[in-house]
Short mmCIF file of the C-alpha atoms (twelve columns), coordinates in Angstrom:
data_MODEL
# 
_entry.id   MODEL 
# 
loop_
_atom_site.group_PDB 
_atom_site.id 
_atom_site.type_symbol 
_atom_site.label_atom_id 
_atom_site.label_alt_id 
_atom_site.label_comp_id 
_atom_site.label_asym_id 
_atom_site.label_seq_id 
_atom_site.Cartn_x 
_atom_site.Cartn_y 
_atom_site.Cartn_z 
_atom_site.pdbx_PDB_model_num 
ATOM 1   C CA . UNK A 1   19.431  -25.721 62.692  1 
ATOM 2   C CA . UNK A 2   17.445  -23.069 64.141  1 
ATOM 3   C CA . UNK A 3   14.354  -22.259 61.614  1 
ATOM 4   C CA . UNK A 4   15.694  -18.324 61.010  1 
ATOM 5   C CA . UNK A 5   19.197  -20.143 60.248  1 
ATOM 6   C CA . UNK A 6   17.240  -22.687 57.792  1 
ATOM 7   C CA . UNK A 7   15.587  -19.539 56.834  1 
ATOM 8   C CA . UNK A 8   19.131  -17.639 55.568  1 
ATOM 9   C CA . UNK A 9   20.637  -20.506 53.946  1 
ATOM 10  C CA . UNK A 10  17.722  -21.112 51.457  1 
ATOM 11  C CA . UNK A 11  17.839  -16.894 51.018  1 
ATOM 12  C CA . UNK A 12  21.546  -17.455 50.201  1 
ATOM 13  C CA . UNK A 13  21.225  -20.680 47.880  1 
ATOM 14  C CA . UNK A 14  18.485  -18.903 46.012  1 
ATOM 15  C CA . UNK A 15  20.905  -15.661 45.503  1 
ATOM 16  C CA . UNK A 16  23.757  -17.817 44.696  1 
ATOM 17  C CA . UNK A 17  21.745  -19.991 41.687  1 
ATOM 18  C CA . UNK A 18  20.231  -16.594 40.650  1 
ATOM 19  C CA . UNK A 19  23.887  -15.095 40.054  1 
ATOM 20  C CA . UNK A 20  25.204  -18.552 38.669  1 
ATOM 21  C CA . UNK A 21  22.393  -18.276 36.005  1 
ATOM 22  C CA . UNK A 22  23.090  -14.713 35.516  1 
ATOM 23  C CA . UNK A 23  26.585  -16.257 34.222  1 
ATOM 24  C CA . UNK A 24  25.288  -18.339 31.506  1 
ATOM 25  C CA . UNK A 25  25.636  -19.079 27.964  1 
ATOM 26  C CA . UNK A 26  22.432  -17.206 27.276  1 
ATOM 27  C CA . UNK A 27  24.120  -13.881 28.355  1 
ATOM 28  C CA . UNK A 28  23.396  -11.605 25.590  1 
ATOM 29  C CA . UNK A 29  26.792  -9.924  24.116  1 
ATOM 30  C CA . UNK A 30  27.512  -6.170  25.341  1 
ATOM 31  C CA . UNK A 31  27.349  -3.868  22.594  1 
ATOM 32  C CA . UNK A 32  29.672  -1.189  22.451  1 
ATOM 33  C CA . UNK A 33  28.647  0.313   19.269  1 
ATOM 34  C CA . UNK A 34  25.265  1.397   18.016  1 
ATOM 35  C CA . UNK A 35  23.989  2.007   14.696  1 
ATOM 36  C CA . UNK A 36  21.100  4.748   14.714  1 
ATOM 37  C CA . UNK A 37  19.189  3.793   11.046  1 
ATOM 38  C CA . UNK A 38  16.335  6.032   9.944   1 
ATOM 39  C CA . UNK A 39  14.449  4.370   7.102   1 
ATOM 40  C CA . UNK A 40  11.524  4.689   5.018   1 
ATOM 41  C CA . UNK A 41  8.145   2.790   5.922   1 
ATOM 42  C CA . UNK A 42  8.410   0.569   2.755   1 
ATOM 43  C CA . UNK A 43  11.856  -0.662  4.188   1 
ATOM 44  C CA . UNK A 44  10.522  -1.808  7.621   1 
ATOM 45  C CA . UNK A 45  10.156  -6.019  6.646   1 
ATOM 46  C CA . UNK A 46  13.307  -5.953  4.277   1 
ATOM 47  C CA . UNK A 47  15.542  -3.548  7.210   1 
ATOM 48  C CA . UNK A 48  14.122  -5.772  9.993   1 
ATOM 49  C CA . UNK A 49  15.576  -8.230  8.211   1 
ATOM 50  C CA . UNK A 50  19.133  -6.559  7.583   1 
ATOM 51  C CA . UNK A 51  19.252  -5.608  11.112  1 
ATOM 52  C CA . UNK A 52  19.225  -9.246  12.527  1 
ATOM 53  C CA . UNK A 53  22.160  -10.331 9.796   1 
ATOM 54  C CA . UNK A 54  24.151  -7.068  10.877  1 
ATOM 55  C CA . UNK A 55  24.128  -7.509  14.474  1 
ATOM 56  C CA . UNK A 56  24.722  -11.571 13.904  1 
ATOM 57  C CA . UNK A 57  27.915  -11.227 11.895  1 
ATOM 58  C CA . UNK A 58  29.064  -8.011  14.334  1 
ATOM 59  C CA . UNK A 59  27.962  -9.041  18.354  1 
ATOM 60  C CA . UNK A 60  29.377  -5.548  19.361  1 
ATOM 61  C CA . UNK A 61  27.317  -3.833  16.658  1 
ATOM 62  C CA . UNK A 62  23.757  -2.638  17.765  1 
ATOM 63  C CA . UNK A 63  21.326  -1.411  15.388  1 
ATOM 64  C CA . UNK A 64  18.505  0.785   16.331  1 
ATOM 65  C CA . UNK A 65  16.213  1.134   12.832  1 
ATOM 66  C CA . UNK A 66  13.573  4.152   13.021  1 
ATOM 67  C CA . UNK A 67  10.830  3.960   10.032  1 
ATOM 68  C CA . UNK A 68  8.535   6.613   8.884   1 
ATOM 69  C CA . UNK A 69  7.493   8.148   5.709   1 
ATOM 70  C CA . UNK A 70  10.462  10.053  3.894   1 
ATOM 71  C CA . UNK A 71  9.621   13.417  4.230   1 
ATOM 72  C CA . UNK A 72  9.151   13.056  7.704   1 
ATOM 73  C CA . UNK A 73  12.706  11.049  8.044   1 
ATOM 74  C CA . UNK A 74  14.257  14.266  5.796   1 
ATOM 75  C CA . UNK A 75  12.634  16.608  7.899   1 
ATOM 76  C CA . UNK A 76  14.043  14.883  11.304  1 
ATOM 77  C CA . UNK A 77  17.659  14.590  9.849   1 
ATOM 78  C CA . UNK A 78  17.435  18.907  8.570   1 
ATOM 79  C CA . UNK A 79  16.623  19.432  11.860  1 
ATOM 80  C CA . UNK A 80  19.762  17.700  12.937  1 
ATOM 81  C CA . UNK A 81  17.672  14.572  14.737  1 
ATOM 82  C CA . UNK A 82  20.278  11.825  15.352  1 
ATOM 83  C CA . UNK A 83  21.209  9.366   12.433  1 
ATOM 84  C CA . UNK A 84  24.328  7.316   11.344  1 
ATOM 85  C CA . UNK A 85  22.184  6.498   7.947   1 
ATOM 86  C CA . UNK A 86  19.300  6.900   6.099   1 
ATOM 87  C CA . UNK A 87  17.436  5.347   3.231   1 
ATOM 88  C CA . UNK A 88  14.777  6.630   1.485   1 
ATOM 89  C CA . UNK A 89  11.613  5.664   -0.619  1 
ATOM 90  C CA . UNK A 90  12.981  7.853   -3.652  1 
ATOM 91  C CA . UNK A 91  15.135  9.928   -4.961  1 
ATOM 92  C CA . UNK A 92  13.388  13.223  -4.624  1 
ATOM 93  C CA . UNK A 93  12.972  13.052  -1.109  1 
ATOM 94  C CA . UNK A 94  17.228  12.744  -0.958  1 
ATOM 95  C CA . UNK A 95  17.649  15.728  -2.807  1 
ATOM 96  C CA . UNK A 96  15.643  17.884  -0.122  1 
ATOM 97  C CA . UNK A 97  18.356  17.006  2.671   1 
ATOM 98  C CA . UNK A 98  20.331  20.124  3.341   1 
ATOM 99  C CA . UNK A 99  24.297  20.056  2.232   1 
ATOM 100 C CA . UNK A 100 25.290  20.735  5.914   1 
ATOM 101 C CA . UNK A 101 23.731  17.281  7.119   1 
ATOM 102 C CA . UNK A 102 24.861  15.632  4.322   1 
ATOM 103 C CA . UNK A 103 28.366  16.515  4.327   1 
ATOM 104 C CA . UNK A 104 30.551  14.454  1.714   1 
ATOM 105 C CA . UNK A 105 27.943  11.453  1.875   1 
ATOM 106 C CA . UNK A 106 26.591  10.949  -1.421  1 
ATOM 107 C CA . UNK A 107 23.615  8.191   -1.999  1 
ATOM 108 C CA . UNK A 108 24.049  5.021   -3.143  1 
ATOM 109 C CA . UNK A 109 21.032  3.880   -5.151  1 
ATOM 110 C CA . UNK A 110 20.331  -0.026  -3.157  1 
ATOM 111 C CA . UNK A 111 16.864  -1.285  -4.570  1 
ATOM 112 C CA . UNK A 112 13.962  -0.305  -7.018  1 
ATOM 113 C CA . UNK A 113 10.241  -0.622  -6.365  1 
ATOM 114 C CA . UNK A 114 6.851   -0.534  -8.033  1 
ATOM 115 C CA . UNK A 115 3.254   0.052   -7.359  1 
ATOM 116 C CA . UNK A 116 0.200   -1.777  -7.008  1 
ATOM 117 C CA . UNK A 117 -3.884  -1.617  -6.277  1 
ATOM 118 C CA . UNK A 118 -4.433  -2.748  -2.815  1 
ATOM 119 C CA . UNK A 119 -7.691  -4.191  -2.274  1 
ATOM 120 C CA . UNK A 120 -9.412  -6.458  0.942   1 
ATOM 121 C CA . UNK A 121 -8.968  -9.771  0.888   1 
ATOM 122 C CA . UNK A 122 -12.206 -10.404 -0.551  1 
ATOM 123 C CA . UNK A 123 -12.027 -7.670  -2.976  1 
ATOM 124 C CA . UNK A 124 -15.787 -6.269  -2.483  1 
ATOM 125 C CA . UNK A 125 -15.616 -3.482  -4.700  1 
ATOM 126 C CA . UNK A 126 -14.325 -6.018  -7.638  1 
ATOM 127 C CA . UNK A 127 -11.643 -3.865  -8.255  1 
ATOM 128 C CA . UNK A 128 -9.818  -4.848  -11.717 1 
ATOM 129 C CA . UNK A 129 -7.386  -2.587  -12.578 1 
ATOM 130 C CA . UNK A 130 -6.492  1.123   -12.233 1 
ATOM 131 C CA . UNK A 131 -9.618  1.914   -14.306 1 
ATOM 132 C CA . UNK A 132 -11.467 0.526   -11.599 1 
ATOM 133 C CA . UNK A 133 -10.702 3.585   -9.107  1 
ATOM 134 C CA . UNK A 134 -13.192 6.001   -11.249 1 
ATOM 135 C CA . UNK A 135 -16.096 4.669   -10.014 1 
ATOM 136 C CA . UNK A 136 -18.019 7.169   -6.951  1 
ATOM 137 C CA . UNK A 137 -18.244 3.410   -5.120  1 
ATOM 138 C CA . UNK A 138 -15.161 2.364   -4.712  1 
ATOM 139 C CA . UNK A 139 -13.196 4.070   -1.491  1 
ATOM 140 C CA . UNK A 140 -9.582  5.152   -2.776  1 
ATOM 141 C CA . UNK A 141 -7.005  5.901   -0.083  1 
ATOM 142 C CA . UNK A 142 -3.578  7.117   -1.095  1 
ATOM 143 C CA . UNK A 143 -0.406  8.001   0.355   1 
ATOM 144 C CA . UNK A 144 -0.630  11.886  1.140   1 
ATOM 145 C CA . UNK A 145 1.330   13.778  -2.092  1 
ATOM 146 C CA . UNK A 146 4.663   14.882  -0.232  1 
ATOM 147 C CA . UNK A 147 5.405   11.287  0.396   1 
ATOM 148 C CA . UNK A 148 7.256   9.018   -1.783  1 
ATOM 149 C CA . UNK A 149 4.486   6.807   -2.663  1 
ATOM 150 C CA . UNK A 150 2.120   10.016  -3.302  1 
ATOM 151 C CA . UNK A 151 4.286   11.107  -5.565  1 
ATOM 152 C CA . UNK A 152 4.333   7.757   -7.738  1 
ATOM 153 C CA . UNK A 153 0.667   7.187   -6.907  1 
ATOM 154 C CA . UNK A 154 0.037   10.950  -8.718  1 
ATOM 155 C CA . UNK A 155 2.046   9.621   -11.898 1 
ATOM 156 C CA . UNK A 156 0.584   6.230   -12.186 1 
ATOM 157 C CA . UNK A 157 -2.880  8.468   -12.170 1 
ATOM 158 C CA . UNK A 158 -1.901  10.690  -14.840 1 
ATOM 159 C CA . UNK A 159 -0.432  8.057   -16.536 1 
ATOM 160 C CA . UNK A 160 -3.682  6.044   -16.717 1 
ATOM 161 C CA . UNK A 161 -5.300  9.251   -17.194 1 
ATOM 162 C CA . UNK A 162 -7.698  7.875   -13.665 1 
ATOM 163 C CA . UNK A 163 -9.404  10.429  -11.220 1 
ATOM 164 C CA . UNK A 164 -10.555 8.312   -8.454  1 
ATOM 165 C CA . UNK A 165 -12.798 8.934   -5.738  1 
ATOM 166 C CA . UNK A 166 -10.105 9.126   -2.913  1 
ATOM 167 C CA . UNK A 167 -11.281 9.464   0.665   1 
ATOM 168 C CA . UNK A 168 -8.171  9.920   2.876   1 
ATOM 169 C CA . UNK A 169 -4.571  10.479  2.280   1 
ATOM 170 C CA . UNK A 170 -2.128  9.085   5.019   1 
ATOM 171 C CA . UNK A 171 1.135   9.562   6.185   1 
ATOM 172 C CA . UNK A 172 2.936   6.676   5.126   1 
ATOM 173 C CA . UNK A 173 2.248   3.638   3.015   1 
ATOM 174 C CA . UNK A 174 1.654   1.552   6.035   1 
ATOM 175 C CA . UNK A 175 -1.059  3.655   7.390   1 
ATOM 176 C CA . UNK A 176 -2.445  3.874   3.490   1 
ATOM 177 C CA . UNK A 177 -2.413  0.002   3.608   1 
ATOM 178 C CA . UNK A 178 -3.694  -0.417  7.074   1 
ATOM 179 C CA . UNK A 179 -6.907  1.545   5.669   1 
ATOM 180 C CA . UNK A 180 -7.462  -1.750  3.493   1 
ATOM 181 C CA . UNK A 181 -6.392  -4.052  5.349   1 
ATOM 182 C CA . UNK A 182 -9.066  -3.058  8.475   1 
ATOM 183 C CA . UNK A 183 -11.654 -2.924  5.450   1 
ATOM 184 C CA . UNK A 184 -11.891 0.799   6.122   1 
ATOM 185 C CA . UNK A 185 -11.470 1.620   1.896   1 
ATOM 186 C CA . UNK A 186 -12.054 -0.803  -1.036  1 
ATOM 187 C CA . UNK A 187 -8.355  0.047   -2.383  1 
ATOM 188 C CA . UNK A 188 -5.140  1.338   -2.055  1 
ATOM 189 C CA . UNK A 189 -2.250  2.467   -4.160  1 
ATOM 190 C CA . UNK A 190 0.790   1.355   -2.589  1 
ATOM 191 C CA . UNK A 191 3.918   -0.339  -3.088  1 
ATOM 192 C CA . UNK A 192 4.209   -3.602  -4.677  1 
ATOM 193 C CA . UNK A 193 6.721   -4.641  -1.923  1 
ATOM 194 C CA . UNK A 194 4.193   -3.446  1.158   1 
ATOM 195 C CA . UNK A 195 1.694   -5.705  -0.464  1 
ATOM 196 C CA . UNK A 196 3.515   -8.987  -0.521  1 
ATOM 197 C CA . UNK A 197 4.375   -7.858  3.060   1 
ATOM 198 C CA . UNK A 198 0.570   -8.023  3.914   1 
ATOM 199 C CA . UNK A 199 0.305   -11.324 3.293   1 
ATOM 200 C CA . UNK A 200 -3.204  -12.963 2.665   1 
ATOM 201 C CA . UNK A 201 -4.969  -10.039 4.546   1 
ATOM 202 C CA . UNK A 202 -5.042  -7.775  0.949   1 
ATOM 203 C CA . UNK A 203 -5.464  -8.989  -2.423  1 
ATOM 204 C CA . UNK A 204 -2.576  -7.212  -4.900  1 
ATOM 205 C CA . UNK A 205 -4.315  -6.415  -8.619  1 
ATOM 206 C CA . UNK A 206 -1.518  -5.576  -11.023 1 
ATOM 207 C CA . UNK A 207 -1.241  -2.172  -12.831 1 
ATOM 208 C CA . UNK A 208 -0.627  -2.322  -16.099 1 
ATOM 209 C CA . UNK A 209 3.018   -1.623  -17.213 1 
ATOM 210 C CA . UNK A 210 2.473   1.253   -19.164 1 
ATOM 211 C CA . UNK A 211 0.870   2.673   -16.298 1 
ATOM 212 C CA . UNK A 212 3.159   1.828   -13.729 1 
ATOM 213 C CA . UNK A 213 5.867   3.882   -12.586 1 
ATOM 214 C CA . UNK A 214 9.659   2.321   -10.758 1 
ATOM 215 C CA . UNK A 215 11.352  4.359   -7.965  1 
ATOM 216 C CA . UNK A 216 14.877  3.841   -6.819  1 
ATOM 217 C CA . UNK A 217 15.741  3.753   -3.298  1 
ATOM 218 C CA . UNK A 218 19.030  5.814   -2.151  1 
ATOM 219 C CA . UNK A 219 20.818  5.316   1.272   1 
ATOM 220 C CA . UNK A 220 23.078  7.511   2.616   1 
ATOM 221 C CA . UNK A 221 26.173  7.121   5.392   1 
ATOM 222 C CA . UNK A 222 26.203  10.165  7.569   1 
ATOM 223 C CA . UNK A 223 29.777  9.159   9.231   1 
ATOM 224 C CA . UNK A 224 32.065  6.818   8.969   1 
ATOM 225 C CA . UNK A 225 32.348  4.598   11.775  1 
ATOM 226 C CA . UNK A 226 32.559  1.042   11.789  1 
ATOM 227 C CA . UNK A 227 28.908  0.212   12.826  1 
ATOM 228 C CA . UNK A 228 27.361  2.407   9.756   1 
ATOM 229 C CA . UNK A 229 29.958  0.682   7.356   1 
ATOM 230 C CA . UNK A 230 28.614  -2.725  8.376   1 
ATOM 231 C CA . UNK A 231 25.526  -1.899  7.764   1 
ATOM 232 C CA . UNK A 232 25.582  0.067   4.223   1 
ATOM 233 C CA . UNK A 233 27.568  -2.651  3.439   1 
ATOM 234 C CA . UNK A 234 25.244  -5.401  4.191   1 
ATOM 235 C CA . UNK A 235 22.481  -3.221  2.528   1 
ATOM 236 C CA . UNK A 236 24.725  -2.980  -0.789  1 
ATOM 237 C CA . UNK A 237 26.189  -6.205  -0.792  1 
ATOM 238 C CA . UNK A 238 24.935  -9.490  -2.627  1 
ATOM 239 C CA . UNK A 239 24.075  -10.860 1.150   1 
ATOM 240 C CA . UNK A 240 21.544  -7.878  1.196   1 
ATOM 241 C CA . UNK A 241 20.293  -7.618  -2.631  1 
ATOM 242 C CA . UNK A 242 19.012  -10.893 -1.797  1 
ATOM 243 C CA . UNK A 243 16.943  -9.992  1.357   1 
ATOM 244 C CA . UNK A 244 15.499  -7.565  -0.496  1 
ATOM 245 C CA . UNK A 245 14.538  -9.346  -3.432  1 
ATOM 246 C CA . UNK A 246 13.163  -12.281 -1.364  1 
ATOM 247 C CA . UNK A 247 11.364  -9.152  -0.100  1 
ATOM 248 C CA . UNK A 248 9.844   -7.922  -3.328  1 
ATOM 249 C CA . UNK A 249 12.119  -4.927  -4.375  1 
ATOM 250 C CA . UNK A 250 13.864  -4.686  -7.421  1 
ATOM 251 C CA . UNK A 251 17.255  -4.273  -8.633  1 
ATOM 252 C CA . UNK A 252 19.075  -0.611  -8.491  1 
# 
């Protein structure tokens, strides 16, 4: 065999195995239906979560999840931005979406959270409790006020009747937790659920329950197609009150 025959039977071989392997069992299934999901920050562990059991238990089902703080989510979804559901941080923010987006979809209340100090690991300030925040040397960040977690940061304050010595406000509870977590404040007041997220890179100190405020979490079904009902349904079902509790929320 001439070597330029040699030469074209290897080329041929190789394309053959190349399309037999294309032909596998590891072929991933086509999806013919996609799910567009904008959620809040807090929701990104728990809806990561959802997302995998959705798209498990429905192989033509794929769903794309979006997160960012709820006032920006309400302001995409005014504006018409694409999105077969939504879920919020709170109520409030739900009740700023305009009645032509909405339609007939009315919320479904799915999960409750709290709050909770976010300090460093190592807790260098020796932050103890909300009353700790007064003090000119320890760094406060907090969620900026039009958020979600502003908002119940601003009532735990008043609550506790605390003025602390806040040096940024951020856009979203992540970013407010990242400040701690990169040892760039010496706390945080966040959501109970984003700390547990965190892992052993912040230390969570517990508000006292007078002091502490819950927020309920509404989602909301723009249409009606099968994708969105899956997963609402997996959100609102026992399968999903579970995921979230093993995630740190609360019962609606």
């Amino acid at each position: 065999m001439s070597a330029l025959r040699s030469g074209t039977a290897v080329l041929t071989a190789t394309a053959l195995a190349t399309t037999l392997a294309g032909c596998g069992g590891d072929e991933q299934p086509a999806r013919s239906k996609v799910v567009t999901v904008l959620a809040a920050a807090s929701l990104t562990e728990a809806f990561t979560d959802l997302k995998k059991q959705v798209e498990d238990a429905h192989p033509d089902v794929e769903v794309r999840v979006s997160f960012a703080a709820s006032s920006t989510i309400v302001q995409q979804v005014n504006n018409h931005a694409d999105a077969d559901v939504v879920a919020l941080a709170d109520e409030k923010a739900g009740k700023t979406l305009k009645p032509d987006v909405l339609g007939s979809a009315a919320p479904r209340l799915f999960a409750t959270n709290r709050l909770m100090i976010a300090t460093p690991a190592d807790n260098p300030a020796h932050v103890t409790g909300l009353d700790s925040l007064t003090s000119s040397s320890v760094d406060t960040v907090l969620c900026a006020p039009q958020v979600p977690c502003g908002r119940a940061a601003k009532s735990v304050l008043a609550k506790g009747h605390v003025t602390p010595h806040v040096v940024s406000y951020e856009q979203d509870v992540k970013a407010t937790l990242a400040k701690v977590r990169l040892g760039e404040a010496d706390a945080a007041i966040v959501y109970a659920t984003d700390v547990t997220a965190a892992g052993t890179s912040v230390r969570g100190v517990a508000l006292k329950p007078d002091q502490n405020v819950t927020t309920r979490l509404p989602i909301y079904a723009l249409n009606d197609d099968e994708g969105t009902r899956a997963f609402v349904d997996a959100v609102t079902s026992s399968t999903g009150r579970k995921v979230l509790t093993t995630r740190g929320f609360g019962a609606p």
